[in-house]
N, CA, C and O atoms as a Tripos MOL2 file, in Angstrom:
@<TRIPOS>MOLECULE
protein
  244   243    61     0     0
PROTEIN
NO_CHARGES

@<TRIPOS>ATOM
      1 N          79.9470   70.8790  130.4190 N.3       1 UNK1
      2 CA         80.8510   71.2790  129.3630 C.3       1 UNK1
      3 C          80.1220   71.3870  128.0400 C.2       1 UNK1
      4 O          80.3800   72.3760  127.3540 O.2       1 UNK1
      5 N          79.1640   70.4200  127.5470 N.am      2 UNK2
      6 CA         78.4930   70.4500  126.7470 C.3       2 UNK2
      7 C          78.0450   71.9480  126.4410 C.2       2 UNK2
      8 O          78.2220   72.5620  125.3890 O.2       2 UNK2
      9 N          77.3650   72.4360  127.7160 N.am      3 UNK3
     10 CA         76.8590   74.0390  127.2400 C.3       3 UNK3
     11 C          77.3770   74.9490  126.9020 C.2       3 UNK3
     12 O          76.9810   75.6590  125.9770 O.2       3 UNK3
     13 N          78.6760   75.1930  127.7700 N.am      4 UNK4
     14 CA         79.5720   76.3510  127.2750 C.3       4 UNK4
     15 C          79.7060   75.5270  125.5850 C.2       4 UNK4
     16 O          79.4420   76.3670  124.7240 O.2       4 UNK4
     17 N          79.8660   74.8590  125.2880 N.am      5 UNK5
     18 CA         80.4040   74.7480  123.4120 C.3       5 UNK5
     19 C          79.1340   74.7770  122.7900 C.2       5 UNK5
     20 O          79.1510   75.0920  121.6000 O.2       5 UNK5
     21 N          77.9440   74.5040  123.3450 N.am      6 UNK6
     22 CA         76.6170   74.9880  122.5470 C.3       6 UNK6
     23 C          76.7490   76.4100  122.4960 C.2       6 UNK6
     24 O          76.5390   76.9860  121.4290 O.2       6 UNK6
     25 N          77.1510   77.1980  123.7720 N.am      7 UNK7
     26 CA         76.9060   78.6730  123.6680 C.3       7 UNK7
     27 C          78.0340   78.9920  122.4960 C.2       7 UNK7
     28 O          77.8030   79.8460  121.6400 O.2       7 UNK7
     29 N          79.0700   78.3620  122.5170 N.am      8 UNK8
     30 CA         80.3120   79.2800  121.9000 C.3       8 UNK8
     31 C          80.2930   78.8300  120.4310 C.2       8 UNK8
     32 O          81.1980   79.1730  119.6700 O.2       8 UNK8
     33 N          79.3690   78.1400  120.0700 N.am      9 UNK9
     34 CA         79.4200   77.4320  118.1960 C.3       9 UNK9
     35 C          79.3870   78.6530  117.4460 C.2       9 UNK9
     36 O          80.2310   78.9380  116.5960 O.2       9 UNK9
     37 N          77.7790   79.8380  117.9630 N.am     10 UNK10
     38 CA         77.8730   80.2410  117.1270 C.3      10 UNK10
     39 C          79.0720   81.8480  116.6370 C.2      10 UNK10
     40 O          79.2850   82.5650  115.6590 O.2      10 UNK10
     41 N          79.6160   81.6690  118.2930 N.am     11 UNK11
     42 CA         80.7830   82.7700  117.9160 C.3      11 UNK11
     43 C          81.8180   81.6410  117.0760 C.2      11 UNK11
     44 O          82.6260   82.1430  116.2940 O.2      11 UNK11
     45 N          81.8140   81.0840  117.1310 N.am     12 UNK12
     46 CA         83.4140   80.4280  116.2820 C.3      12 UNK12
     47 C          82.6560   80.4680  114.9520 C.2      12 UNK12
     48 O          83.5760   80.4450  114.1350 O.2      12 UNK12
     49 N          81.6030   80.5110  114.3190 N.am     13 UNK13
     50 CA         80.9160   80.6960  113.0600 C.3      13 UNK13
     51 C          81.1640   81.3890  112.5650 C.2      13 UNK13
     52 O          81.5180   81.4440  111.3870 O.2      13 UNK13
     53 N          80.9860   82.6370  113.8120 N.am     14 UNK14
     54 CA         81.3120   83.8840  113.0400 C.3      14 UNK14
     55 C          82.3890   84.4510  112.7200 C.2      14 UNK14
     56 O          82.3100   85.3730  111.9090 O.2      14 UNK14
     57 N          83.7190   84.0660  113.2640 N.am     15 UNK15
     58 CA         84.7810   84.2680  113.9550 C.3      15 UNK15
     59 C          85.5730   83.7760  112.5410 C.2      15 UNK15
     60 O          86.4860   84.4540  112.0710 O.2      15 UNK15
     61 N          85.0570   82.3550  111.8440 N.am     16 UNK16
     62 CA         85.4380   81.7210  110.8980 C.3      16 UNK16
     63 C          85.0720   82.7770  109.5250 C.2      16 UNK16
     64 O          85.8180   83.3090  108.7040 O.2      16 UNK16
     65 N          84.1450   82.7920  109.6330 N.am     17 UNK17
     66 CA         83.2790   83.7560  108.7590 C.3      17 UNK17
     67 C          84.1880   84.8390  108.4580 C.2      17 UNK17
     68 O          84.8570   84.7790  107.4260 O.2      17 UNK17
     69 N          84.2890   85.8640  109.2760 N.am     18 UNK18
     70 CA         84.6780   87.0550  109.2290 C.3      18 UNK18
     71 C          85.9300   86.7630  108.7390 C.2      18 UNK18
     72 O          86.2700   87.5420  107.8490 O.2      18 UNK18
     73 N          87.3490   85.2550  109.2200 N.am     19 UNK19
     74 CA         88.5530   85.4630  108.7200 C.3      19 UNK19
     75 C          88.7610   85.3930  107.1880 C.2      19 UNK19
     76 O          89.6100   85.8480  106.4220 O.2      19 UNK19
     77 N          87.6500   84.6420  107.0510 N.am     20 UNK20
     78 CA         87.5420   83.6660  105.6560 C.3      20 UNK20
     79 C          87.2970   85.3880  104.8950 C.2      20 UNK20
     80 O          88.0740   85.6860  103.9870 O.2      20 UNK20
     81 N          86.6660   85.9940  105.1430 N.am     21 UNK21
     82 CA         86.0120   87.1480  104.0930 C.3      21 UNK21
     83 C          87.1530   87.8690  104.4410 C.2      21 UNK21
     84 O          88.0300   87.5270  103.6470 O.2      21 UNK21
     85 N          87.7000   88.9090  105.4340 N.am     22 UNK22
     86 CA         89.0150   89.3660  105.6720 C.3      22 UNK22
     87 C          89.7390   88.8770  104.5780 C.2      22 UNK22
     88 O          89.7650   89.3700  103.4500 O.2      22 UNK22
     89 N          90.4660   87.6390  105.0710 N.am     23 UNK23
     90 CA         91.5260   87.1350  103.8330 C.3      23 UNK23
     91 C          91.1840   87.1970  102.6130 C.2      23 UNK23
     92 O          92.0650   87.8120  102.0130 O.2      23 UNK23
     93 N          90.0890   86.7780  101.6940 N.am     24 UNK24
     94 CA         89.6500   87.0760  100.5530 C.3      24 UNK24
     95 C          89.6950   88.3830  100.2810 C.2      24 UNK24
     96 O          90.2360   88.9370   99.3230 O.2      24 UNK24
     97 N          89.0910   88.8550  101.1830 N.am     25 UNK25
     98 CA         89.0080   90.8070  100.7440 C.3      25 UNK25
     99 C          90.6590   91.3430  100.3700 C.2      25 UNK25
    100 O          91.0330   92.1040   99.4770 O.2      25 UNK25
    101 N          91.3590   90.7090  101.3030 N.am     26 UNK26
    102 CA         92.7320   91.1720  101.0930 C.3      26 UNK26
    103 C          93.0580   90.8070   99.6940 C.2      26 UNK26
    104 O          93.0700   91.5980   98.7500 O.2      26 UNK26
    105 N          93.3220   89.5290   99.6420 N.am     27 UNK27
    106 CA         93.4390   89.1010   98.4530 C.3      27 UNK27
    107 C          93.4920   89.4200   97.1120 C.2      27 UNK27
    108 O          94.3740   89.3700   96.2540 O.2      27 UNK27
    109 N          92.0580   89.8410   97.1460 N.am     28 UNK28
    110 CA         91.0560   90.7600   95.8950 C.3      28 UNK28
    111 C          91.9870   92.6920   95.9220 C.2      28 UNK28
    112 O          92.4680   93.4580   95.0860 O.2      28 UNK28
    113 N          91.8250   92.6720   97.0690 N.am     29 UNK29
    114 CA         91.7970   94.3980   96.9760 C.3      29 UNK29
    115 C          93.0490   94.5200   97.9180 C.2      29 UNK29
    116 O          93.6550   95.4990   97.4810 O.2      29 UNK29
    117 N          93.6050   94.1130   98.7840 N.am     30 UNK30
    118 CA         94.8150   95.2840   99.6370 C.3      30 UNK30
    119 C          95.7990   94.5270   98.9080 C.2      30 UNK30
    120 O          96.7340   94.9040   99.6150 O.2      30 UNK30
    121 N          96.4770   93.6010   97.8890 N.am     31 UNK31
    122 CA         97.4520   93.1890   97.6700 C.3      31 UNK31
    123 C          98.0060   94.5660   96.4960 C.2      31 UNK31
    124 O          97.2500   95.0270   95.6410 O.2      31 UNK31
    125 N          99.3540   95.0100   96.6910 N.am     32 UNK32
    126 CA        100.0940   95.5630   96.0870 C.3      32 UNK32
    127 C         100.1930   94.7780   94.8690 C.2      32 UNK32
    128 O         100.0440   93.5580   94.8100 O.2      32 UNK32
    129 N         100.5840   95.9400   93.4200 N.am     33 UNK33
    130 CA        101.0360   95.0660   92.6730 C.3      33 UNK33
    131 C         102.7630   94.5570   92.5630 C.2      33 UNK33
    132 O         103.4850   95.5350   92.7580 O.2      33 UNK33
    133 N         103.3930   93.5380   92.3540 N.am     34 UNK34
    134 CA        105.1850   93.5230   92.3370 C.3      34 UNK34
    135 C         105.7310   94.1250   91.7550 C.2      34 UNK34
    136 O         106.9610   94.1060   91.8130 O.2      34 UNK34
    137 N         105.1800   94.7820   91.0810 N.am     35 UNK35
    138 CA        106.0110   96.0820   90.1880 C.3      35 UNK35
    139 C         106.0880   97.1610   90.9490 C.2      35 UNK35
    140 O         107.1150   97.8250   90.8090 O.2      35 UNK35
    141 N         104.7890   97.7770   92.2180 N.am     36 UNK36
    142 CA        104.7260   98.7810   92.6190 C.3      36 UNK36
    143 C         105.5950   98.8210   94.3040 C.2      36 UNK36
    144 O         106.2250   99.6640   94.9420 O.2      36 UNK36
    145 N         105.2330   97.5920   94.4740 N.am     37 UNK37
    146 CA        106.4180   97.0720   95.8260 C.3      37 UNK37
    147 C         108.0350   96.8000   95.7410 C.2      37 UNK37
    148 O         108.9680   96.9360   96.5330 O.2      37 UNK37
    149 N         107.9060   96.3700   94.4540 N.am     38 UNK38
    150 CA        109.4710   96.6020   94.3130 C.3      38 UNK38
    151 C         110.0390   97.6900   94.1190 C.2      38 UNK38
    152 O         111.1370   97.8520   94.6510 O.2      38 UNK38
    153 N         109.3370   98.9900   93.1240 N.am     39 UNK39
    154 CA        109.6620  100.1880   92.9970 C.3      39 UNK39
    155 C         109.9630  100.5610   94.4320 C.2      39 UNK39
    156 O         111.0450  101.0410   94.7710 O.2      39 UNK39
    157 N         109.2030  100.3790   95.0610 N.am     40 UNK40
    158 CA        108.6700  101.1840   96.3860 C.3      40 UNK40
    159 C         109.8660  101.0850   97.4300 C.2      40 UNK40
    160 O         110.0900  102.0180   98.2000 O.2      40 UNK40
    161 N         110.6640   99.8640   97.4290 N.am     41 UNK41
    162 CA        111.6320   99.1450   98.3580 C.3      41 UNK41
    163 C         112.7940   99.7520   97.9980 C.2      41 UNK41
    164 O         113.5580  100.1420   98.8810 O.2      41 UNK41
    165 N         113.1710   99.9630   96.3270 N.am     42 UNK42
    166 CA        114.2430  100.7290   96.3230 C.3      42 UNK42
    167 C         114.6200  102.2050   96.2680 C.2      42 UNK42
    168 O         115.7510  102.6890   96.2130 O.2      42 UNK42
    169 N         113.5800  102.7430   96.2920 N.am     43 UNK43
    170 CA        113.3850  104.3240   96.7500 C.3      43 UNK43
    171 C         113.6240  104.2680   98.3000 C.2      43 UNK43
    172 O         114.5160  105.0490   98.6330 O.2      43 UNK43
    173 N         112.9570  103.4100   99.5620 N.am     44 UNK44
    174 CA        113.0580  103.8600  100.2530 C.3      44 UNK44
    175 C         114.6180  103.4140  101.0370 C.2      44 UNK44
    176 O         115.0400  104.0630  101.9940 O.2      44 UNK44
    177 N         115.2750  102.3600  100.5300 N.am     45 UNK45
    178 CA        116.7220  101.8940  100.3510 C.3      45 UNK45
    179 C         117.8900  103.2310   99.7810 C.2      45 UNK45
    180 O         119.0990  103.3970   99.9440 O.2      45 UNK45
    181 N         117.1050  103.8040   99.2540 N.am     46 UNK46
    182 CA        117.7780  105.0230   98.6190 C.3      46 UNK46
    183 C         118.2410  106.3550   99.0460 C.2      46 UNK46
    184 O         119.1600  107.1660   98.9310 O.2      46 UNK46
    185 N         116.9060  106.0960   99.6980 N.am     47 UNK47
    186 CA        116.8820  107.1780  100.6520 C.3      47 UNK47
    187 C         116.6330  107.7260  102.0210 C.2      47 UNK47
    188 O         116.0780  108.7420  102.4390 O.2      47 UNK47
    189 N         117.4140  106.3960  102.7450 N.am     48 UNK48
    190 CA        117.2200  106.3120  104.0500 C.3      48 UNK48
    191 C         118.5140  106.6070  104.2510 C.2      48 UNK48
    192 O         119.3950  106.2330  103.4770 O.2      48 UNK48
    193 N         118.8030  107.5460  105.6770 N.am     49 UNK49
    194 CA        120.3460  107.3800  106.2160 C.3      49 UNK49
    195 C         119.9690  108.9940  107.0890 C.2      49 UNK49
    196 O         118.8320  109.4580  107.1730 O.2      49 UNK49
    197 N         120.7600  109.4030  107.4540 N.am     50 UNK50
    198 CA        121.1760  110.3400  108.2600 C.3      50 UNK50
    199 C         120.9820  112.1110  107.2030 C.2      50 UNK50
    200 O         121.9270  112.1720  106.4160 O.2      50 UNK50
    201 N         120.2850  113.0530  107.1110 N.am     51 UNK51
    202 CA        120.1690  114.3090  106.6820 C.3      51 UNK51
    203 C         121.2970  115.2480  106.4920 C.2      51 UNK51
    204 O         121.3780  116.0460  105.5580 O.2      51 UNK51
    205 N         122.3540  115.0650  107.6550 N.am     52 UNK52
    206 CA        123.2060  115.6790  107.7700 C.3      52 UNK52
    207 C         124.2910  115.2530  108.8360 C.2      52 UNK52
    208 O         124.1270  114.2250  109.4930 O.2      52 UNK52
    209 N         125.4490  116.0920  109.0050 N.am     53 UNK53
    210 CA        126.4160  115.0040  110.1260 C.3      53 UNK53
    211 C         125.6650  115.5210  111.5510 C.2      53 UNK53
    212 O         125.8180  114.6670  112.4240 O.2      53 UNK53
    213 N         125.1370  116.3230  111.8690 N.am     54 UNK54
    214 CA        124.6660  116.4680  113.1290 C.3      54 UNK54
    215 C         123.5570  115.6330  113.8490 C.2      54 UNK54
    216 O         122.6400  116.0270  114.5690 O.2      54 UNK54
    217 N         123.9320  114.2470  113.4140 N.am     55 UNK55
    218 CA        123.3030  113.0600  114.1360 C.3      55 UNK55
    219 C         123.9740  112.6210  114.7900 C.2      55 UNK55
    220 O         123.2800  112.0010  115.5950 O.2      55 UNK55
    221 N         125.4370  112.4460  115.1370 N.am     56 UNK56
    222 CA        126.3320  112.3480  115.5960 C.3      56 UNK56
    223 C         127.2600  113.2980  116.4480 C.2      56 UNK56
    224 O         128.4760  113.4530  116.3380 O.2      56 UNK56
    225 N         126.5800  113.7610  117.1270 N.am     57 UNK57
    226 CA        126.9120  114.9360  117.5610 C.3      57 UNK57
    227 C         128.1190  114.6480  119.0990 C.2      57 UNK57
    228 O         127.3810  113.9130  119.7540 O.2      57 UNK57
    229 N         129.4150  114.7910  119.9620 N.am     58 UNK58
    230 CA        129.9950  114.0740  120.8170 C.3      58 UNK58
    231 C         129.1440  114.1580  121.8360 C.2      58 UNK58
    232 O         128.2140  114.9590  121.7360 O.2      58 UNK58
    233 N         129.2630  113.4610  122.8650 N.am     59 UNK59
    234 CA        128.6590  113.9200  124.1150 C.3      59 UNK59
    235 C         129.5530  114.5060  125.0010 C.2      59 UNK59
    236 O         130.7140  114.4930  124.5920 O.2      59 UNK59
    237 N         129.3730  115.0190  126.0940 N.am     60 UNK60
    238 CA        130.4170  116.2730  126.7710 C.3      60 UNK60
    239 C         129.7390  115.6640  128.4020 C.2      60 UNK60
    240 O         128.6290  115.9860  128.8240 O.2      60 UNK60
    241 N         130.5900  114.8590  129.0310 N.am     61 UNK61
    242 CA        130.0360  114.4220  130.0160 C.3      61 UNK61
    243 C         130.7890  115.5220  131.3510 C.2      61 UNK61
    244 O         130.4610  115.3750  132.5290 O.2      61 UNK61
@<TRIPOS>BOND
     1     1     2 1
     2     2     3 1
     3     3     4 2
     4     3     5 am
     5     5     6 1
     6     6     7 1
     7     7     8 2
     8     7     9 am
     9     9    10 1
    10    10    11 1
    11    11    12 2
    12    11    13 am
    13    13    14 1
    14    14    15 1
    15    15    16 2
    16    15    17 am
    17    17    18 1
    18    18    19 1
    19    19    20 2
    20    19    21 am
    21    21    22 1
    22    22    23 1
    23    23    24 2
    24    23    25 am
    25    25    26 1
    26    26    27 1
    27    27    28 2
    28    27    29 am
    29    29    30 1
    30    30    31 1
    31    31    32 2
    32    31    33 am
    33    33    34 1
    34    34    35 1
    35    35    36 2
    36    35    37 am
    37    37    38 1
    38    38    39 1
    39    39    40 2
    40    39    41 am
    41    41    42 1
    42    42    43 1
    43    43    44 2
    44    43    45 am
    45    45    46 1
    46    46    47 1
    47    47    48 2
    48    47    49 am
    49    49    50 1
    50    50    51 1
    51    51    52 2
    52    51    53 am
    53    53    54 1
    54    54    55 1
    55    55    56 2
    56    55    57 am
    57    57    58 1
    58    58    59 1
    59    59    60 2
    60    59    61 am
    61    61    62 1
    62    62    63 1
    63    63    64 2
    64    63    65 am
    65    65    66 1
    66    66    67 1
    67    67    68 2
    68    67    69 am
    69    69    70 1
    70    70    71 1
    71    71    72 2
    72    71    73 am
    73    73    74 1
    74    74    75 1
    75    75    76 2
    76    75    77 am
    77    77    78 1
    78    78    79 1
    79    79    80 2
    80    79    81 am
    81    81    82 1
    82    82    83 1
    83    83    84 2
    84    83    85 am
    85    85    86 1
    86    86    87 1
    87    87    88 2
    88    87    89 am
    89    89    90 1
    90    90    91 1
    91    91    92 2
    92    91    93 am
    93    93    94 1
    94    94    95 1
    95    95    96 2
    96    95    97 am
    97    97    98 1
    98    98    99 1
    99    99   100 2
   100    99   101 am
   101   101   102 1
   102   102   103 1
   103   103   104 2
   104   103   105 am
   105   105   106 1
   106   106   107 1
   107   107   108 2
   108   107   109 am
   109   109   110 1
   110   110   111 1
   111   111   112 2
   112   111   113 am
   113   113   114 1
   114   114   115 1
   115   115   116 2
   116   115   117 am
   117   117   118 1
   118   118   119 1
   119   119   120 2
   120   119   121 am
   121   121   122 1
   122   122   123 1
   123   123   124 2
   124   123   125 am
   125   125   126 1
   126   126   127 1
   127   127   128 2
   128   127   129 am
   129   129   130 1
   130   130   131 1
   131   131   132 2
   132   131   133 am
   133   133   134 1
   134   134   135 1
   135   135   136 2
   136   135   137 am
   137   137   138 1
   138   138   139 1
   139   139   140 2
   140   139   141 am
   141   141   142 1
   142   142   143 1
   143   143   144 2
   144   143   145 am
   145   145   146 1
   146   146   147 1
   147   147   148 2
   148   147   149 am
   149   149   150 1
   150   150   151 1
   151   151   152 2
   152   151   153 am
   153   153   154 1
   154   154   155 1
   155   155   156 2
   156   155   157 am
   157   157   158 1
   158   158   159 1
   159   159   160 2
   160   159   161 am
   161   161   162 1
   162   162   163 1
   163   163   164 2
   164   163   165 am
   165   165   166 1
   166   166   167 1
   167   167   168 2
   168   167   169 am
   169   169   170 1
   170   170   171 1
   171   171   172 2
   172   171   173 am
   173   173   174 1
   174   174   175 1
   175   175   176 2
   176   175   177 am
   177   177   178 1
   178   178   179 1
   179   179   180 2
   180   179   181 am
   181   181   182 1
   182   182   183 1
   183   183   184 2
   184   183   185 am
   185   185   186 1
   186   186   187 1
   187   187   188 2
   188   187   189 am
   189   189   190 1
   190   190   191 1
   191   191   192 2
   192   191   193 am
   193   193   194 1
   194   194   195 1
   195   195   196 2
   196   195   197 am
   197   197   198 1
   198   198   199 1
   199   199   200 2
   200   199   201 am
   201   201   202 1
   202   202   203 1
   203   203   204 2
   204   203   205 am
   205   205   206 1
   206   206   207 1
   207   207   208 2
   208   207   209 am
   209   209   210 1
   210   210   211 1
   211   211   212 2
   212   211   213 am
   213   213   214 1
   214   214   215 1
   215   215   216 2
   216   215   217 am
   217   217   218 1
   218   218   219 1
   219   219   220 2
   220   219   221 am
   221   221   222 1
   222   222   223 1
   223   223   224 2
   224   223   225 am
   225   225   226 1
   226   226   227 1
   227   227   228 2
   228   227   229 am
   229   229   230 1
   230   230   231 1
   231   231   232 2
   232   231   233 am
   233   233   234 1
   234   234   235 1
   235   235   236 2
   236   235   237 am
   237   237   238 1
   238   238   239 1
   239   239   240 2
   240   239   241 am
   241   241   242 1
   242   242   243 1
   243   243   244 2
@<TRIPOS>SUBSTRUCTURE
     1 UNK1         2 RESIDUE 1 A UNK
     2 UNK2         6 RESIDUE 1 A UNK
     3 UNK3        10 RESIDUE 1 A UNK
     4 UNK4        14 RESIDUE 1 A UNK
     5 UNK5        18 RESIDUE 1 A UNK
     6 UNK6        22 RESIDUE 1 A UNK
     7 UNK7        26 RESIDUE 1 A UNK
     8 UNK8        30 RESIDUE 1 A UNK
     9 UNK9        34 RESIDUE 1 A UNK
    10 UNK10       38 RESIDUE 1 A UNK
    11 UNK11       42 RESIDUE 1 A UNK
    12 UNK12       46 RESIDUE 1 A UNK
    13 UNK13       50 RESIDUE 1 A UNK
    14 UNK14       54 RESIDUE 1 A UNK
    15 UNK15       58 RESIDUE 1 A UNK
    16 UNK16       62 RESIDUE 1 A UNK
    17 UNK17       66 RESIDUE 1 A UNK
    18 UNK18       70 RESIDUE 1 A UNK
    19 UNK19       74 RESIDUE 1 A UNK
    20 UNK20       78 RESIDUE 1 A UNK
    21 UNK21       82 RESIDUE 1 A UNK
    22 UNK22       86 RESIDUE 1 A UNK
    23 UNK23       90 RESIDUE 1 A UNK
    24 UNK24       94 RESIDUE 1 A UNK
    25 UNK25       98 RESIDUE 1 A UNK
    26 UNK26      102 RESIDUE 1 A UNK
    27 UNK27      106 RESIDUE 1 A UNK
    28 UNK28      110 RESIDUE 1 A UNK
    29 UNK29      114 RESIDUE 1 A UNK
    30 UNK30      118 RESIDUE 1 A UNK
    31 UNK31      122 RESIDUE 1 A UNK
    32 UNK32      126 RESIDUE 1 A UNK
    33 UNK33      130 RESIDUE 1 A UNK
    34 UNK34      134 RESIDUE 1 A UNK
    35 UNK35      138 RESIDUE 1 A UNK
    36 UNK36      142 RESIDUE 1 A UNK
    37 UNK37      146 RESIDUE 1 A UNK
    38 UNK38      150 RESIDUE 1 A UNK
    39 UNK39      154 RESIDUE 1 A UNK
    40 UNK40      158 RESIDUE 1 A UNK
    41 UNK41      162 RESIDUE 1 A UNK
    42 UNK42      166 RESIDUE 1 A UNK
    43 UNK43      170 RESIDUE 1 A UNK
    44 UNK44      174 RESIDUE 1 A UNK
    45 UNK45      178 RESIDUE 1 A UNK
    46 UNK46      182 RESIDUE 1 A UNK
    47 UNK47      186 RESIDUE 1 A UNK
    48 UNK48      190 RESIDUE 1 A UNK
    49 UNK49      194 RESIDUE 1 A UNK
    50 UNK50      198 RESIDUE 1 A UNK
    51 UNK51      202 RESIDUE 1 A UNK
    52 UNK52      206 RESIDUE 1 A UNK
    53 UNK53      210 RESIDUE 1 A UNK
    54 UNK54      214 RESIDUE 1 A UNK
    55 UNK55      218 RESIDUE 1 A UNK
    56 UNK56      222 RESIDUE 1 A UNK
    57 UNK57      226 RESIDUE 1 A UNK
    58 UNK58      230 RESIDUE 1 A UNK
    59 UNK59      234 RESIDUE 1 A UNK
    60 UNK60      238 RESIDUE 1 A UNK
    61 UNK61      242 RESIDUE 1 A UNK
């Protein structure tokens, strides 16, 4: 058992590595600002629903 966790240290290193920088990166750079997400939520609240009544169309069995 010992070996398999010698072999696997240095993937969990990296594994750690990579989440740790991921999350930071997000952090720094993919976070929206709350002004632009809130805009964003009530436009699409606005304008969601059905185009016309022919979404509802009967069925004719």
């Amino acid at each position: 058992m010992n070996g398999v966790l010698s072999f696997l240290k240095p993937f969990a290193w990296l594994v750690a590595i990579a989440f740790v920088s991921g999350f930071l990166g997000y952090l720094v750079v993919g976070r929206p600002s709350r002004a632009a997400a809130h805009e964003g939520l009530q436009t699409a609240a606005a304008s969601s629903g059905p185009a016309s009544d022919e979404w509802n169309l009967p069925k004719h069995i």
